[in-house]
Every structure is written in structure tokens, then in C-alpha cells.
C-alpha positions as CSV (number, residue, x, y, z in Angstrom):
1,X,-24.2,46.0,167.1
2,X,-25.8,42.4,167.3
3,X,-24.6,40.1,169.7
4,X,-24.0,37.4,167.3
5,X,-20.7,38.0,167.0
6,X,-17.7,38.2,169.9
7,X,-14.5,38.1,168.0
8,X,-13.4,39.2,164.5
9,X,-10.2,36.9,163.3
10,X,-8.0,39.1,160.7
11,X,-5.4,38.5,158.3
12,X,-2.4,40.5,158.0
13,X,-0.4,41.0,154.6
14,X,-3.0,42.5,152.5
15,X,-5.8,42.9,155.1
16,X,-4.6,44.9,158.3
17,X,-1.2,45.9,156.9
18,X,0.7,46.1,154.0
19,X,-1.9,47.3,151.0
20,X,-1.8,45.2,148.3
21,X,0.6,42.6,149.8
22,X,3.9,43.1,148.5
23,X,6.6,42.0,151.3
24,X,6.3,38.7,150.6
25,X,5.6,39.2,146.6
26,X,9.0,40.9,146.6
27,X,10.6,37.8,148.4
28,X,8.8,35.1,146.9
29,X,10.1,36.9,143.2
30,X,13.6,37.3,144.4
31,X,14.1,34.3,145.4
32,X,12.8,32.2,142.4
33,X,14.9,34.4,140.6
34,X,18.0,33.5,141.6
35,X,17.7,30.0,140.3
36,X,17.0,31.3,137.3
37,X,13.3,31.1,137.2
38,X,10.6,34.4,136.8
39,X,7.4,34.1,137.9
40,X,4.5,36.4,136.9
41,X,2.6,38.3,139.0
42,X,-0.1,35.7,139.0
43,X,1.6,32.6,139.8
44,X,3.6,34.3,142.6
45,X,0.1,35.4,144.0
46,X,-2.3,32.7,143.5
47,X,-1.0,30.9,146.8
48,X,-0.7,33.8,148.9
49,X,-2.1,33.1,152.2
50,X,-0.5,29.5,152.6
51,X,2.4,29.2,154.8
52,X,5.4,30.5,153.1
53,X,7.1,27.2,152.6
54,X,3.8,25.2,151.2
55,X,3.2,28.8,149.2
56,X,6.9,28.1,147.5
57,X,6.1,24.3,147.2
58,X,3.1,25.1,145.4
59,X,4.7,27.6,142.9
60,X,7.4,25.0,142.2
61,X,4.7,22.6,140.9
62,X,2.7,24.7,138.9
63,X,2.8,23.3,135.1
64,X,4.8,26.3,133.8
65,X,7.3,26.5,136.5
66,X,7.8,23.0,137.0
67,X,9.3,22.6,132.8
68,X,10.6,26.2,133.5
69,X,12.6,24.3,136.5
70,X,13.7,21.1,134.6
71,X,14.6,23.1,131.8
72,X,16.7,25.3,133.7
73,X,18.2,22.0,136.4
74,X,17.5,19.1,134.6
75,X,15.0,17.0,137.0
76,X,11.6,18.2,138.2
77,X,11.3,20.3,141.2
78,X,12.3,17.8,144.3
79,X,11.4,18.3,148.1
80,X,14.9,19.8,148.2
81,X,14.3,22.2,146.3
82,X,11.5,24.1,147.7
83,X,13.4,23.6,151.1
84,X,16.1,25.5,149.1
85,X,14.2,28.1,147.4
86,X,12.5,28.7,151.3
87,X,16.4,29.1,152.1
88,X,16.4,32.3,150.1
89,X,13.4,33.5,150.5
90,X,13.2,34.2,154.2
91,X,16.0,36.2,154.5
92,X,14.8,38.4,151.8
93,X,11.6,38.9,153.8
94,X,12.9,39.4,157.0
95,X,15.1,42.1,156.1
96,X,12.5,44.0,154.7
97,X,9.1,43.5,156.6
98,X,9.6,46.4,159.0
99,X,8.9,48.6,155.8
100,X,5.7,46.6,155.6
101,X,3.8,47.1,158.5
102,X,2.3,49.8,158.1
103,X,-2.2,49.6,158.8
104,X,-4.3,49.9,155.9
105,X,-6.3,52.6,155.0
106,X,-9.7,52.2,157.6
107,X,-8.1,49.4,159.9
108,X,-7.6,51.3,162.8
109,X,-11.0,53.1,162.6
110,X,-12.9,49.7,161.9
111,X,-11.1,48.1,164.9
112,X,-11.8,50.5,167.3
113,X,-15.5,50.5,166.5
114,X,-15.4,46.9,166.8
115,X,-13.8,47.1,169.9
116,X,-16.4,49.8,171.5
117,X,-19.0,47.3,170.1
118,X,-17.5,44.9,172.7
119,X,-16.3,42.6,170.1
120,X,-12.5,40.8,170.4
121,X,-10.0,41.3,167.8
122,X,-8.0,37.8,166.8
123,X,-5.6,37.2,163.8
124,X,-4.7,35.1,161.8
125,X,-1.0,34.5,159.2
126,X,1.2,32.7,156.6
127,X,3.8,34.0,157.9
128,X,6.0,32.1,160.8
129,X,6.8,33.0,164.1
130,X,10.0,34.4,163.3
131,X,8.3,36.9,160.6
132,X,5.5,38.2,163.4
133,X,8.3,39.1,165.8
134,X,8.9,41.6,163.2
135,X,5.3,42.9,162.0
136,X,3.7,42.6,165.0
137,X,5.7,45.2,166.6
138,X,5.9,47.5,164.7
139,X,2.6,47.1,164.1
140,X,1.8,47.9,167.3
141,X,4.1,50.9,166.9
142,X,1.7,51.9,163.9
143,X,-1.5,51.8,165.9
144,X,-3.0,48.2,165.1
145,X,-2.4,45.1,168.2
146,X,-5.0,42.7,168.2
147,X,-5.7,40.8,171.0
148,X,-4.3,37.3,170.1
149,X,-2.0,36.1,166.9
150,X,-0.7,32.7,166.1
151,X,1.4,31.3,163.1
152,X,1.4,27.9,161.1
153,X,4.1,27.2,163.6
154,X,1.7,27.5,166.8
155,X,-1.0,24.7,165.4
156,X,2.7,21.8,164.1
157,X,2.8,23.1,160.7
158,X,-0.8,23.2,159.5
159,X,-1.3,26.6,158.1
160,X,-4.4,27.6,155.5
161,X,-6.8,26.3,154.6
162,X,-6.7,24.4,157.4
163,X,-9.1,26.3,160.2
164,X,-6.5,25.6,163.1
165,X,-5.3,29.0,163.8
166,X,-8.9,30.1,163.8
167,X,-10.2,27.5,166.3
168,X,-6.7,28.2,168.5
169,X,-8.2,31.9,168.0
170,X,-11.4,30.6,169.3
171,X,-10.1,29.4,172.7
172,X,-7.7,31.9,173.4
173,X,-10.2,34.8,173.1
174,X,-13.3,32.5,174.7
175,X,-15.3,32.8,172.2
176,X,-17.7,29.0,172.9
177,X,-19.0,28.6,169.0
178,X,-18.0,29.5,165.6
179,X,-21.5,31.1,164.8
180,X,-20.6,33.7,167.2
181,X,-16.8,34.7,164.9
182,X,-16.7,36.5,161.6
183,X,-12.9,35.7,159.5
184,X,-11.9,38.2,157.5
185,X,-9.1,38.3,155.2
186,X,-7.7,39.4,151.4
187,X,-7.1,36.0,150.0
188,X,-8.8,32.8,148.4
189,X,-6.7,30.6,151.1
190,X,-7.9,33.1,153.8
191,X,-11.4,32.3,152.5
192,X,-10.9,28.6,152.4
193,X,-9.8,28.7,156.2
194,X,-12.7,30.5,157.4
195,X,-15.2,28.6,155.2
196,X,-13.3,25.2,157.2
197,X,-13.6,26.5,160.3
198,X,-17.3,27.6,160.1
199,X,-17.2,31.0,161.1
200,X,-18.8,33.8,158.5
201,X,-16.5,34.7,156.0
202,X,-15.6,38.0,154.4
203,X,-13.7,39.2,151.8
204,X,-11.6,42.6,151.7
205,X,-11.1,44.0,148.4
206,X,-8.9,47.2,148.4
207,X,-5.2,46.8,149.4
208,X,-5.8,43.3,149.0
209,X,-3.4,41.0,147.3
210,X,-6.3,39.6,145.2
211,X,-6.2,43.2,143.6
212,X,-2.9,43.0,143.5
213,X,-2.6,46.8,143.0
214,X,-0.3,49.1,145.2
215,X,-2.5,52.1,146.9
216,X,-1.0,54.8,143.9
217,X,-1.9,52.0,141.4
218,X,-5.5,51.7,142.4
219,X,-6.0,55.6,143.2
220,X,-4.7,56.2,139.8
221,X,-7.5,54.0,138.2
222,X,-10.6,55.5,136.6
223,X,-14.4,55.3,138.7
224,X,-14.7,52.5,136.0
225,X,-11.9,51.3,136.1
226,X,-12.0,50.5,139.8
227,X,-16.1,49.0,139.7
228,X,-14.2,46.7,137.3
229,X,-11.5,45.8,139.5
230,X,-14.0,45.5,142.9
231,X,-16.3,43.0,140.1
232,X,-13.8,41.1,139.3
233,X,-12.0,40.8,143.1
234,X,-15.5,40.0,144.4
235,X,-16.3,37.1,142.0
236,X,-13.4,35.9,142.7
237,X,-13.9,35.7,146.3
238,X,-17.9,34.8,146.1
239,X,-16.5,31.4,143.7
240,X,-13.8,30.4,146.7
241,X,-17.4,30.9,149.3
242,X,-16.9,34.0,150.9
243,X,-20.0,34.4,153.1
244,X,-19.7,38.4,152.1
245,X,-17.6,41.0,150.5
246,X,-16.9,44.4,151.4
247,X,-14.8,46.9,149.1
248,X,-13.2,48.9,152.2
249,X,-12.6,48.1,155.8
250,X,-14.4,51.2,156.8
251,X,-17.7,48.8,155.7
252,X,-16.9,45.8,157.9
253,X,-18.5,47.5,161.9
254,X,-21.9,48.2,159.5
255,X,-22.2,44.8,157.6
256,X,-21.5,42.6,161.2
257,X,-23.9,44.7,162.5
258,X,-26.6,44.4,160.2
259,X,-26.1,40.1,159.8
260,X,-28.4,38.3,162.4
């Protein structure tokens, strides 16, 4: 493998573990619910990757759930209320991430060629301390413990797309510059943080929450079906300035190897 790169930085949810993304998709749903708002699929997904309390803050101010709120509680969606839909939320998530923790399809193969190449293995979350005491774990239990994780809550708040973690990542693992560190991840926010940080940047498609497609949903689909899916995913990622895009995790060892 070259020796540009030391260290590989990954997500979790949607990346390493949980295909597709749906712990905190089930949560963020839930919760909204219960003050008597239902977001799509969409909405609930298109901040995924943020911490989980600027994820719910953003939901709460997008056009259609902000009337949807003041329609349903007369005033517009306040400060308290996000702190009170968060309320909700992370109970529902920590009660059911151990079911989500579970390596994706390729992880564990692509790691430990990674690892044989010499390369360290850092990582990268939206979720808090509190939910990694969970997933990491169990995890671990499953196969997959990368050398170093941190949280929003380890770099005062300041989750994606700001490249804290990843420069935290960085020092921890000794890695001296960012040319030498390759983020990979399954989100637009996850692309945003690498792209800040200045490390190359790479997009996963399958199990990813950009697909947003559980692992029967997307074996189910047609050849064409899925090209169109991976086109569509892969645009997506390209606009937000991926650096490159692989379809599976059992690509990643061969494109770091092959990048200068």
C-alpha cells in the first residue's frame, strides 16, 4: 500500500455498523412523534451525521416542520423545545442501540487489511459519550475496535461539520499532517467534516444512511435498480466534495492504495 496514508478516520452509524442507519432514525421519529409531529424519511435523514441535539434542532427548523410545530403548539419551535424533543429522544436510543451494533457487510475484512498495511484505524460520531459506551462495546464484541473514538462531547460541543474530532483523531493516533489521513464516512455532514479538516474524503454507499435502504431492501432491488441507487448516492456525495466514492467497503484497502 502507499505510504501516503497512516490512519483511516471512520464513522459509525451507517458506515462501520448499523447498515443503513436506523438506531437513531427510529429515535429521531419517535420522538418527534410524540408531540404530534411526523417526519418523512427525508427530513429525519438529511442531518444525520450532526450531533444528535443540533440534528433535532435542525429538523425543528426546517420550513415544513416548523408550521407543522406552530400549528400543532401555537409558537414557533423555541430553544426549549429542541432541548425537549432531545429529552425523548435519547432514551429511545439508548435503550435500543445494542441491537445496532452490529459491523457492516466488509468492515472487518477492509480493516484488517488496513491494519496489515500498517495503517491506524480512528473514528469519528454524532453520537455522545453516553451512546458510545453502548456501541463501542459491543462492537468490539462483534469484531470491529478501532484504535481511538471521540464524541462531540470530547472537542466542548462542536460536532460535524466542524473537523475537531478528526484533528483530536490526528494527535491521538500521531499521525503529523492531514495529507497523510483518509475520512471516510456515509453522510453529507461526514463529508463536510473531512472536506474541513483537509484530509481525503470518501464516500460509502451501501448500508449507508444516504441510501437509506435496510440490507433486505437493497438485496431485494433489481441490478438496475441498484446502479440507480449507487448514481444517485454518489452524486449526492460528489456535490457535498467527497474526494472519492466507493460502492462497498471491500473497495476502500484498493482505492487508498492506488491514490499517490
Amino acid at each position: 500500500m502507499t505510504n501516503r496514508f497512516k490512519a483511516v478516520i471512520f464513522d459509525w452509524a451507517g458506515t462501520t455498523v448499523d447498515y443503513g442507519c436506523f438506531a437513531p432514525v427510529r429515535a429521531f421519529q419517535e420522538a418527534f412523534r410524540e408531540f404530534g409531529i411526523d417526519p418523512t424519511m427525508d427530513e429525519t435523514r438529511k442531518p444525520m451525521g450532526m450531533l444528535k441535539h443540533d440534528h433535532i434542532n435542525t429538523m425543528l427548523h426546517m420550513e415544513r416542520i416548523a408550521r407543522a410545530w406552530e400549528d400543532e403548539h401555537g409558537h414557533a419551535p423555541t430553544d426549549q423545545d429542541v432541548d425537549d424533543v432531545y429529552a425523548h429522544f435519547e432514551p429511545k436510543l439508548l435503550s435500543i442501540l445494542d441491537n445496532y451494533a452490529d459491523p457492516k457487510p466488509g468492515v472487518l475484512d477492509a480493516v484488517a487489511a488496513l491494519r496489515e498495511s500498517g495503517l491506524k484505524i480512528g473514528s469519528t460520531t454524532g453520537y455522545t459519550d453516553k451512546m458510545m459506551d453502548i456501541v463501542v462495546p459491543k462492537a468490539k464484541e462483534n469484531g470491529y475496535a478501532p484504535d481511538f473514538w471521540i464524541s462531540p462531547d470530547g472537542t466542548n460541543g462542536f460536532g460535524r461539520p466542524y473537523p475537531y474530532m478528526i484533528f483530536r483523531n490526528l494527535e491521538q493516533l500521531g499521525v503529523s499532517s492531514v495529507h497523510a489521513a483518509a475520512k471516510v464516512g456515509d453522510t453529507l455532514s461526514d463529508i463536510r467534516e473531512g472536506r474541513n479538516a483537509g484530509v481525503f474524503t470518501i464516500g460509502v454507499v451501501e448500508g449507508s444512511s444516504q441510501l437509506a435502504l435496510s440490507q433486505e431492501e437493497f438485496e431485494s432491488l433489481s441490478e438496475a435498480d441498484k446502479a440507480e441507487a449507487y448514481a444517485k448516492a454518489k452524486a449526492a456525495f460528489t456535490e457535498a466534495g467527497a474526494d472519492a466514492v466507493i460502492n462497498t467497503m471491500a473497495e476502500l484497502p484498493t482505492l487508498l492504495d492506488q491514490i499517490a
